[in-house]
C-alpha positions as CSV (number, residue, x, y, z in Angstrom):
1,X,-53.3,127.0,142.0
2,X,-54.2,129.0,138.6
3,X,-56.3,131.3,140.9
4,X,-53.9,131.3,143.9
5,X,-52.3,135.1,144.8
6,X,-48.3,134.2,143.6
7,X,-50.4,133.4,140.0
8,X,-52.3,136.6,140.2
9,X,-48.9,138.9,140.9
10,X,-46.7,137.1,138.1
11,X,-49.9,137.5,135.6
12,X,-49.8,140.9,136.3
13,X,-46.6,141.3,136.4
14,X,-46.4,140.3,132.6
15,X,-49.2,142.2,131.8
16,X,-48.0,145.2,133.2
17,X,-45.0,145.0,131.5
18,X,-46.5,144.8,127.9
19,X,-48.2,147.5,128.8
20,X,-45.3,149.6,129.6
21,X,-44.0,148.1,126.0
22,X,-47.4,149.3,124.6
23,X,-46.9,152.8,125.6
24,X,-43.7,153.2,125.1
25,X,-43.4,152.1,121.4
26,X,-47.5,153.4,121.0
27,X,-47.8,156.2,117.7
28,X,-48.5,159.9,119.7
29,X,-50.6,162.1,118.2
30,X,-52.6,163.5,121.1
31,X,-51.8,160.6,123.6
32,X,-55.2,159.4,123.9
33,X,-54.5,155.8,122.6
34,X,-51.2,156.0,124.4
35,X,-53.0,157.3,127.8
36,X,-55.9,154.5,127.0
37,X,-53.6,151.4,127.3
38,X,-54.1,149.4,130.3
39,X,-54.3,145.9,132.3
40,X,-57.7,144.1,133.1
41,X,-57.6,141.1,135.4
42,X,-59.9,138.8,135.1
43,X,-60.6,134.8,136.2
44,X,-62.5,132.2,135.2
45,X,-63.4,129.3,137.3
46,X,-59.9,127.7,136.9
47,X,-57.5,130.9,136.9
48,X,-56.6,134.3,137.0
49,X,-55.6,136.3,133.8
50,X,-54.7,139.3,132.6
51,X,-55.9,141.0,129.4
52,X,-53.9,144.6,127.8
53,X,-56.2,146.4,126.3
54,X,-56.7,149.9,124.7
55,X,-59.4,152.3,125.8
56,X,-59.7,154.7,123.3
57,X,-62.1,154.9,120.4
58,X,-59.4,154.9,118.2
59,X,-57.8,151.8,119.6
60,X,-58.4,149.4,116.5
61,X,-57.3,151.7,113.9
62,X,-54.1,152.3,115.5
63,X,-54.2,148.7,116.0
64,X,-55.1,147.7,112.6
65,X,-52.1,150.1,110.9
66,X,-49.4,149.3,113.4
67,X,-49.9,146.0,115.9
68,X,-48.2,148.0,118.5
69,X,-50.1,146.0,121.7
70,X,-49.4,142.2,120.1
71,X,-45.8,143.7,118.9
72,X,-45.7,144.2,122.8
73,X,-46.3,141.1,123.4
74,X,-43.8,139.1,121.3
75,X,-41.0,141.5,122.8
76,X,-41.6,141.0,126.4
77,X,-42.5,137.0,125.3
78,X,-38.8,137.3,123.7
79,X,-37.3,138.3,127.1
């Protein structure tokens, strides 16, 4: 069931949306972290998950000085 394809859409479907969060609310100064945010699915022997992460090699400064991708996440958690 954790791997099965109705998982794997809503797990995504989360994701996708703090991503969209991410971007939205993410600090532009050339776009590059902006531009670099995106969704990784992954699974495990048990389930399917999705990770949000941040491409660019300035990702954990931006993230260090502002939290923007786990401030994503509490909003969409919020609902």
């Amino acid at each position: 069931m954790g791997k099965s394809a109705g998982v794997r859409r809503l797990v995504k479907d989360v994701a996708d949306e703090v991503a969209i969060v991410a971007r939205m609310t993410a600090p532009v100064d050339s776009g590059d972290y902006r531009d670099g945010i995106e969704v990784r699915m992954r699974e495990t022997s048990y389930r399917a998950f999705a990770i949000v992460v941040g491409t660019d090699w300035k990702t954990m400064l931006v993230e260090a000085k502002t939290g923007n991708l786990v401030n994503a996440l509490r909003y969409v958690a919020r609902g």
